[in-house]
N, C-alpha and C positions, 0 to 999 in steps of 0.2 A: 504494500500500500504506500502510494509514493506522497500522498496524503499527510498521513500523521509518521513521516519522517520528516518531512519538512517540519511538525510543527513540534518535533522532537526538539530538533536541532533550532527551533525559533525560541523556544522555552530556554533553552540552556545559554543561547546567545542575548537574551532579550534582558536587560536590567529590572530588577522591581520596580522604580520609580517610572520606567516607560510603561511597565505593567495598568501600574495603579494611575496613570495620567491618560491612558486609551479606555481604561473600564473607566474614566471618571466623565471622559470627553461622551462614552456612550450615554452611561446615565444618565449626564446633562441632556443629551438630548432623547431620551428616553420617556423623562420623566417632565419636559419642559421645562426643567430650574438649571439655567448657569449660577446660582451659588454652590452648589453640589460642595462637598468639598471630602479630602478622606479623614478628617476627625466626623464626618457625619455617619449615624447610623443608619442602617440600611431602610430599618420600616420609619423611621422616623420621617426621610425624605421621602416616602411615599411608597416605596419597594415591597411588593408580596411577591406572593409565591410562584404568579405568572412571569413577571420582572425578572424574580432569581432567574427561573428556567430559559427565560430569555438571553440573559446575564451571561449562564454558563452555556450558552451555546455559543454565544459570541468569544469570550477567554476561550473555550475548546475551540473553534476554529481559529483562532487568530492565533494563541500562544500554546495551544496543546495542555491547556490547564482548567481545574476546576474546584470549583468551592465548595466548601461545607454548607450546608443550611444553617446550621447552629451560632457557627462560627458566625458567620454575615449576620445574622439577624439580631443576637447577642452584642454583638461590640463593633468599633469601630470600621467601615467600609477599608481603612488603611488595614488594620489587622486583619480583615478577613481574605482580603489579596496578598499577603505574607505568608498568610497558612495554607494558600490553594495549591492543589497538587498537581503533580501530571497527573493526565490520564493515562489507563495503562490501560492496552489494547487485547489482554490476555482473554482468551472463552472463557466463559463464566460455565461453573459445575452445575447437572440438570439435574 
């Protein structure tokens, strides 16, 4: 899958702060607020659980990364892009 090598290798190359500066640029315009900021909480600026799913499909295609729900909705939009993970492409057991 030439897919999520690219976005292997985009996660590993990609800084946090360009991380949390592209999910912030989406949110702003997600949620129609350019104050957005990442000391902001996720539901606080308006974010549920459409948004998240939104969210992570957007960091899974762009940086091959994904969030907690707990994490984001819990604490700061900065922390919860700190603790996002790769995705890992492995089959899941049936």
């Amino acid at each position: 899958m030439q897919g999520s090598a690219t976005n292997e290798k985009e996660a590993s190359t990609v800084s946090a702060a360009d991380v949390e500066q592209s999910a912030l640029k989406w949110l702003r315009a997600e949620l129609d607020d350019q104050e957005i900021s990442g000391s902001d909480n996720f539901l606080d600026i308006g974010g549920h659980s459409l948004t998240f799913s939104k969210l992570n499909v957007f960091l899974g295609d762009s940086f091959g990364i994904s969030l907690d729900m707990k994490t984001t909705y819990d604490g700061t939009l900065a922390a919860a892009l700190l603790a996002a993970q790769p995705i890992t492409t492995e089959p899941t057991s049936k």
